[in-house]
C-alpha angles and dihedrals in degrees: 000000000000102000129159126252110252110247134242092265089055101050084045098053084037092055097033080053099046088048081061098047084048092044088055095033086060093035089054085051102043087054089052105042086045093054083057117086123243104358110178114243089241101057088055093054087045099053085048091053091047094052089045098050112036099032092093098036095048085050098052094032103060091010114037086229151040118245091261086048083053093049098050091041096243130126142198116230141161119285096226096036105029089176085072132076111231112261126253094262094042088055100050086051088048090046100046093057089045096058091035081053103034108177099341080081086051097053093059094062098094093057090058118098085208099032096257131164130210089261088048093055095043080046101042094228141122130217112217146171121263 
């Protein structure tokens, strides 16, 4: 499986899509629960952090990408077996310096010889086109 590592401008599109997809997500919640009578406040904010949280490692994690990965064909894999999606907890691990880091982990993705960024490496994934 020799593929090629998905560039700057994809991971970019691919995040920049899946912040869309989370924004309606929440908004679609936000109508319904609103509809409802009497939601507790906590489970509001609990529904958001879920969302929030789990949306990215669910995704890798059965799927090998995110919608906007999808989008943009391109998928994350392990960096040993590329062949293999990168397991739940993996993907939590890879998610939560992601979000510590924000784009500063993006921006050292050119100076990667695999494209990785700091959460990849952290990961040890790899994030290619398909």
């Amino acid at each position: 499986m020799n593929k090629s590592y998905a560039s700057l401008q994809d991971r970019i599109k691919a995040a920049f899509i899946d912040s869309i997809i989370l924004i309606s997500a929440m908004y679609c919640t936000s109508v319904l629960l609103n509809s409802l009578e009497d939601v507790n406040p906590f489970v509001r904010m609990s529904l958001f952090i879920l969302y929030f949280m789990l949306y990215e490692p669910i995704m890798l994690s059965v799927f090998g990408h995110t919608l906007g990965h999808y989008y943009c064909d391109i998928r994350v894999r392990r960096e040993k077996e590329r062949h293999k999606k990168v397991n739940f907890f993996v993907a939590v691990v890879r998610f939560l310096f992601k979000a510590f880091l924000g784009w500063l982990s993006l921006i050292t993705i050119t100076s990667s010889s695999r494209g990785q960024a700091i959460h990849d490496a952290v990961a040890q994934s790899v994030v290619l086109v398909d």
